[in-house]
Structure formats: structure tokens, C-alpha cells
C-alpha positions as CSV (number, residue, x, y, z in Angstrom):
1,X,-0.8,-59.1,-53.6
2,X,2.4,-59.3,-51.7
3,X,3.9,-56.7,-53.4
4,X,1.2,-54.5,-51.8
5,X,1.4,-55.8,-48.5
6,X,5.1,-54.6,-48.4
7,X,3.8,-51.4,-49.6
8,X,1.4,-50.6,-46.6
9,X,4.4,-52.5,-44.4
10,X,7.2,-49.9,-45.4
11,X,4.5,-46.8,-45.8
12,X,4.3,-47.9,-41.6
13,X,7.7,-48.4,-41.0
14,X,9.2,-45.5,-43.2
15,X,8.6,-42.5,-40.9
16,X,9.8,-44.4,-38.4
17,X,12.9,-45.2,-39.8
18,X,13.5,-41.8,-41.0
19,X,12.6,-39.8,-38.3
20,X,16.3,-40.8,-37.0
21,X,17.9,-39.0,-39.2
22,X,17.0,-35.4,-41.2
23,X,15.9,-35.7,-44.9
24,X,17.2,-34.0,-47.6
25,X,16.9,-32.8,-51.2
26,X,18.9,-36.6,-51.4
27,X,17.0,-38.2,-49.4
28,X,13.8,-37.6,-51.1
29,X,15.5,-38.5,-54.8
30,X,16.4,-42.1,-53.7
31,X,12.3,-42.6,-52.2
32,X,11.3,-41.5,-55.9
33,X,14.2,-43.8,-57.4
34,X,13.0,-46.7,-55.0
35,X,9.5,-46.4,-56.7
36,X,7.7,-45.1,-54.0
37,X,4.3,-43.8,-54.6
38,X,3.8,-39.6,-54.6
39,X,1.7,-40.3,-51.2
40,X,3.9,-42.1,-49.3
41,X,7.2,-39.9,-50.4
42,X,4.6,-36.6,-49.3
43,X,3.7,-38.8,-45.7
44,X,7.3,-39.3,-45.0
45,X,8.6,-35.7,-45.8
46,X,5.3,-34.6,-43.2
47,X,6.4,-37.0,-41.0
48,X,10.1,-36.3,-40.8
49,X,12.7,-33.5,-40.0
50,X,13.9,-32.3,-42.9
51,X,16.4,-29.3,-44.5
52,X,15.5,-29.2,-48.1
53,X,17.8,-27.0,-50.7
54,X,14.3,-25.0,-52.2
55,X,16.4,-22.9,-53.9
56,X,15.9,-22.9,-57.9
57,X,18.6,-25.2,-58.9
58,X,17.7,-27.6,-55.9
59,X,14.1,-27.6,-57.0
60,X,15.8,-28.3,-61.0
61,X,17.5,-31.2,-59.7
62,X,14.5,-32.9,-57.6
63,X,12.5,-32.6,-60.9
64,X,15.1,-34.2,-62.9
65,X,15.6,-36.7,-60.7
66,X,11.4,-37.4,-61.3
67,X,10.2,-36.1,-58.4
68,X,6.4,-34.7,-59.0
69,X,5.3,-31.3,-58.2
70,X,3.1,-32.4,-55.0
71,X,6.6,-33.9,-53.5
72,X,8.6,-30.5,-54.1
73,X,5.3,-28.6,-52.6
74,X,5.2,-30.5,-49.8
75,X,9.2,-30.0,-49.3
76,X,8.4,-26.1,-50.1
77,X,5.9,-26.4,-47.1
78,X,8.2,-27.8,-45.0
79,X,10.7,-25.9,-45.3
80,X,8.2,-22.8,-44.8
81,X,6.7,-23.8,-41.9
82,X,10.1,-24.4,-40.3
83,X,11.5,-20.5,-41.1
84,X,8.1,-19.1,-39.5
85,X,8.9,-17.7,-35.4
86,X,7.0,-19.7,-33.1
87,X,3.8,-17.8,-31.9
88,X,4.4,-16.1,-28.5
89,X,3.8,-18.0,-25.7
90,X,-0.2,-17.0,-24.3
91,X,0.6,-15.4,-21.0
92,X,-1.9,-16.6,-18.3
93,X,-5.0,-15.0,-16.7
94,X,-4.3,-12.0,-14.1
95,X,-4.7,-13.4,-10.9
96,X,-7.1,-10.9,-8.9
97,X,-6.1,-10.2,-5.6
98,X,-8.1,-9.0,-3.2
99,X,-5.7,-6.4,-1.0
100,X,-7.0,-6.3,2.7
101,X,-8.8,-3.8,4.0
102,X,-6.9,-0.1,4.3
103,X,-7.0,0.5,7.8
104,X,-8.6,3.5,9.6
105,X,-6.2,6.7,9.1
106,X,-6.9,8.7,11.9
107,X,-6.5,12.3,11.1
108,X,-4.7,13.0,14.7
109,X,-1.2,12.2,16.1
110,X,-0.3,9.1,18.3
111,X,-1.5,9.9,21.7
112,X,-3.9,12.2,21.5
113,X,-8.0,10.7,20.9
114,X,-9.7,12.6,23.0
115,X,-10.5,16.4,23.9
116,X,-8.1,17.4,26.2
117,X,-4.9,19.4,26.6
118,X,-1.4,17.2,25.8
119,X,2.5,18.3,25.8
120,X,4.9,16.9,23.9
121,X,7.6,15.5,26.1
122,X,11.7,15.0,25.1
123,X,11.1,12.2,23.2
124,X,8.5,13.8,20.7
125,X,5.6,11.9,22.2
126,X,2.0,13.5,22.9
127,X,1.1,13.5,26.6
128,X,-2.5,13.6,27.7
129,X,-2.1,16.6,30.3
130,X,-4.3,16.3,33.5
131,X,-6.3,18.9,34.6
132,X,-6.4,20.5,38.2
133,X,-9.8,22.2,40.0
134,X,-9.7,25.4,40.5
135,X,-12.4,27.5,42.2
136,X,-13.7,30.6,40.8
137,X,-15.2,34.2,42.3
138,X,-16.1,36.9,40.8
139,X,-14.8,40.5,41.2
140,X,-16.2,43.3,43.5
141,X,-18.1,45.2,40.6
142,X,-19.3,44.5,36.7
143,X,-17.4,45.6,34.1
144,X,-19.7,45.8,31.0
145,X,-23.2,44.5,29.8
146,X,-22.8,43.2,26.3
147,X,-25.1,43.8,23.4
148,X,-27.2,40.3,24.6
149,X,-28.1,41.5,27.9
150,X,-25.7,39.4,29.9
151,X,-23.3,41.4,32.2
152,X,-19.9,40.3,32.1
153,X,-16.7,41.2,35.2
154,X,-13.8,40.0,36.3
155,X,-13.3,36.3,37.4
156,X,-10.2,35.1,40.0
157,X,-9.3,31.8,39.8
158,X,-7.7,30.2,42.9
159,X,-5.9,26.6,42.6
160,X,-4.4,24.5,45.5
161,X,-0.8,24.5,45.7
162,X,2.1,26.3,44.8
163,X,2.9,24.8,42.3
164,X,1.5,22.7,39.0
165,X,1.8,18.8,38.9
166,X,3.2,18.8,35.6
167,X,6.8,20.2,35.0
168,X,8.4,21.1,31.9
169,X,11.6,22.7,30.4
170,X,11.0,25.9,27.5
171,X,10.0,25.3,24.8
172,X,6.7,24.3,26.1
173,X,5.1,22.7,23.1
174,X,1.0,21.9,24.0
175,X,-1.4,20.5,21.7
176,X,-5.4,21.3,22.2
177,X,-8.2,19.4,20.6
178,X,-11.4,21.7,21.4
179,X,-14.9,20.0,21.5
180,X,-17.0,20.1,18.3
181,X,-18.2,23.8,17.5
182,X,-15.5,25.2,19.8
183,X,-12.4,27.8,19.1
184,X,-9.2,27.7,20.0
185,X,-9.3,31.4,20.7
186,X,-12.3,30.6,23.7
187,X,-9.2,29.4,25.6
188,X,-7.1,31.5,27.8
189,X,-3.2,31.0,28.6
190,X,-2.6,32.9,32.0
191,X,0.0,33.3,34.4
192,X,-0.4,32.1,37.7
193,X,0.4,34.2,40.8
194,X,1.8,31.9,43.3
195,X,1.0,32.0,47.4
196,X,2.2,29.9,49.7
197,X,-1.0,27.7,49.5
198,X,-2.0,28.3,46.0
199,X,-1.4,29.8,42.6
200,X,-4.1,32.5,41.4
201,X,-5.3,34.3,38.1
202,X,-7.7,37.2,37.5
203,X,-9.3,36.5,33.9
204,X,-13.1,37.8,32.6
205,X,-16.1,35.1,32.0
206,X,-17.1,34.5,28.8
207,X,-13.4,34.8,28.0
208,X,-13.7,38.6,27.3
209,X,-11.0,40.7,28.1
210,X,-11.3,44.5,29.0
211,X,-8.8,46.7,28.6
212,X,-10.1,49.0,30.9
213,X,-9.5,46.9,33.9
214,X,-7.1,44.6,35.6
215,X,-8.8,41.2,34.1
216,X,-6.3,41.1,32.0
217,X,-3.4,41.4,33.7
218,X,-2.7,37.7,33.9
219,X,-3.7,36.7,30.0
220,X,-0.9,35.6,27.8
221,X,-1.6,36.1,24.1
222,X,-0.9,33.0,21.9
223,X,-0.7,31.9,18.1
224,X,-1.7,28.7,17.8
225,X,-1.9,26.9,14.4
226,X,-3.9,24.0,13.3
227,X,-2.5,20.9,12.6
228,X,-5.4,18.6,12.2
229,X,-9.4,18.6,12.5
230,X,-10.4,20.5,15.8
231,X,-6.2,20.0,16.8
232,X,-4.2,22.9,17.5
233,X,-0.4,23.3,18.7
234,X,1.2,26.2,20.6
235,X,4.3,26.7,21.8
236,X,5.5,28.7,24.8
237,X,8.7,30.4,24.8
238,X,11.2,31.5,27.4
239,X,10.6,34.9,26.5
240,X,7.9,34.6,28.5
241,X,9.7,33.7,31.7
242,X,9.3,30.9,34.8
243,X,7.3,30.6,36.4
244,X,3.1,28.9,36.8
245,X,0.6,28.5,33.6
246,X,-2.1,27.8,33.0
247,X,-4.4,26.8,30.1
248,X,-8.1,28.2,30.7
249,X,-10.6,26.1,28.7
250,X,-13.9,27.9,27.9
251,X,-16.9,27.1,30.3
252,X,-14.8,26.1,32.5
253,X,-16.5,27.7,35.5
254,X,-20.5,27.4,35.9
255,X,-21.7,30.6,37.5
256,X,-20.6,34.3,37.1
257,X,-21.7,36.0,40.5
258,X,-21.3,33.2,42.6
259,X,-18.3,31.2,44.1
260,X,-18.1,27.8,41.4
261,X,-15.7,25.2,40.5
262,X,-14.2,24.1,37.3
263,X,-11.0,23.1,36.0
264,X,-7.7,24.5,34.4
265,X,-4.7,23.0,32.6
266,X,-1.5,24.1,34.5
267,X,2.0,23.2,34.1
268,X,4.5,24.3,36.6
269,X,7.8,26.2,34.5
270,X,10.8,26.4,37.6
271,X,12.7,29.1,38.3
């Protein structure tokens, strides 16, 4: 009875004791000299760090010394388990994140969000370009009837002042954004005659030009080139000389045999 009581004491105790130090192929050869039952020898070896020779002549010697096949299996397993790479690490869950919402890109450059007429000034910015009134007549006779039935003659322009409010330096970079449904070849660049109270043009309504008379003497012709939805740039060279401009913007006048007012884009060019 005692002698089992110090058996379950030391099968207790053992891997505590021997978890100090690593087992060996010696190690486990005194435990089977000692006596020590096959389960307790096979609960210490699990329960301890060990570096066991499995090699033929270690596992020779540990059966000579009378240790049973479970014992050398369980060193075997040991030793197995201990060669085997540790499984990679199991990376953790993407975390979603939500990205905020993408701002509105607006198709057309800073400073310029509303139909209108700008300039681009030293610093590369877009200037909103105010308009002036100008006051329209029409000429002494008509010039043609088109195929619709509505005549069409010459239209003069007269604007206060001698001069335009805005004044730039060549090259005269303008941006126009027309209306919805409207083309940039409806407006009209002219050149403005000055007087000492006022700058004039002779131009055509409906924005047609006949050759045959002098209602085009003042139109400028003009490439312009789109640069966004309804946007389009032209520039004005000094080729074409100092002077008054002015950009025409289709129905701009309201009447075509009567004295109306409307509006025109000028920009004043000094000599």
C-alpha cells in the first residue's frame, strides 16, 4: 500500500522535477532502471523537453537497456513533433473601410460656373468678364431674305465710352461657356471703332455675315477649341493689332428693325 502511494506521489512530482532540465536517451534508461512503470516513463517524456538520439543505434541501446517499444514510440513522437515548422501564424480579418465620399469633379476650371465670358489674367486665373450695354439699329436697307422667310441686314452697335472697362496685354486668352443648345460659332469677335463718346461695330443679326456688304467689316474670324462641356478658349493675338474688342454673344439684341438694347463683351487692348 505504501509502496503505491509513492508511486502516484512521484508519477505527480516527476514532470515537475524534470521539466527543469531536458531528457535524454539517458535520462529515460535510468526511469526504466528505477522501475518505473511504461505509463509513467511515456507521461514524463510528454510532459518534458526532451532531445532524444532516434537514430538506430540510440534506439539499440534504449532497448538494451529495457526500455519497451511504447517508451521509444513516444520518444520517436517527440522528437517528430519537435522537427515539424510551426504552422503560420492566421493573419487577421481585413478590416473594411469605408472611404468617404469622392467629391463632385466639376468638369470646368476654377472660376468659371456660370455662362459667361472670362479671361485668364497673369497669374493663370479665370476671370468672370463683365458685360457692357450696347444699343443696337439697324441699317438703311435689307440685305437678304433667308430660305425661312425672315429678312436679315446690317446691325450697328453703339457702346458708351471710348474705351472698354477691362484692359488686357496680347495674348488675350478668353474662355466662353455658351448656354445649353448654343455654338460657339453664334458668337461674333468684332472690332470696335472708337468716337469720342463711344466705340461702334457694324455686324448682321442672326449672326450672318454677307459678303456682299459692309456688315462685315468689323468681324474678326476666330478658332476656338473646346476644352470642356459647353467651354471653349480662344486666344487673341497681336497680329491683330490695339486697339477695342468686343465679344458679340448671340441674341444679344431683341429686335431687327427697331432701335434695342442688349449687351457685348469688350475688352479695351491700348495703343
Amino acid at each position: 500500500m505504501r509502496k503505491n502511494i509513492l508511486a502516484v506521489v512521484f508519477l505527480a512530482i516527476c514532470p515537475l522535477l524534470v521539466a527543469q532540465q531536458v531528457m535524454n536517451n539517458g535520462s529515460v534508461i535510468k526511469l526504466v532502471k528505477a522501475g518505473l512503470s511504461e505509463d509513467l516513463i511515456i507521461t514524463t517524456i510528454n510532459g518534458a523537453a526532451g532531445n532524444y538520439d532516434i537514430s538506430a543505434d540510440g534506439i539499440i541501446a534504449l532497448k538494451s537497456a529495457g526500455a519497451s517499444d511504447k517508451v521509444i514510440a513516444a520518444m520517436v513522437a517527440k522528437v517528430t513533433a519537435a522537427a515539424q515548422p510551426a504552422p503560420p501564424p492566421v493573419p487577421p480579418p481585413p478590416v473594411l473601410v469605408t472611404p468617404p465620399p469622392r467629391a463632385a469633379v466639376s468638369a470646368l476650371p476654377a472660376g468659371i460656373d456660370e455662362v459667361g465670358v472670362y479671361y485668364k489674367d497673369r497669374s493663370g486665373v479665370w476671370v468672370a468678364l463683365m458685360p457692357e450695354v450696347v444699343n443696337f439699329k439697324t441699317g438703311g436697307f435689307m440685305k437678304s431674305i433667308a430660305t425661312d422667310g425672315i429678312v436679315k441686314g446690317d446691325l450697328n452697335g453703339h457702346i458708351r465710352g471710348p474705351h472698354g472697362r477691362t484692359t488686357l496685354t496680347f495674348p488675350v486668352v478668353l474662355a466662353v461657356y455658351v448656354p445649353e443648345g448654343t455654338a460657339i460659332s453664334e458668337y461674333q469677335l468684332l472690332r470696335l471703332r472708337t468716337h469720342s463718346d463711344g466705340r461702334e461695330f457694324r455686324s448682321v443679326t442672326g449672326g450672318i455675315i454677307h459678303a456682299s456688304g459692309g456688315a462685315n467689316r468689323d468681324l474678326i474670324e476666330f478658332q476656338a477649341d473646346k476644352i470642356a462641356p459647353r467651354l471653349y478658349q480662344l486666344t487673341v493675338q497681336s497680329s491683330a493689332g490695339r486697339g477695342e474688342y468686343g465679344l458679340l454673344p448671340p441674341g444679344a439684341y431683341s429686335s431687327s428693325n427697331m432701335g434695342s438694347n442688349g449687351k457685348i463683351y469688350s475688352i479695351s487692348i491700348p495703343e
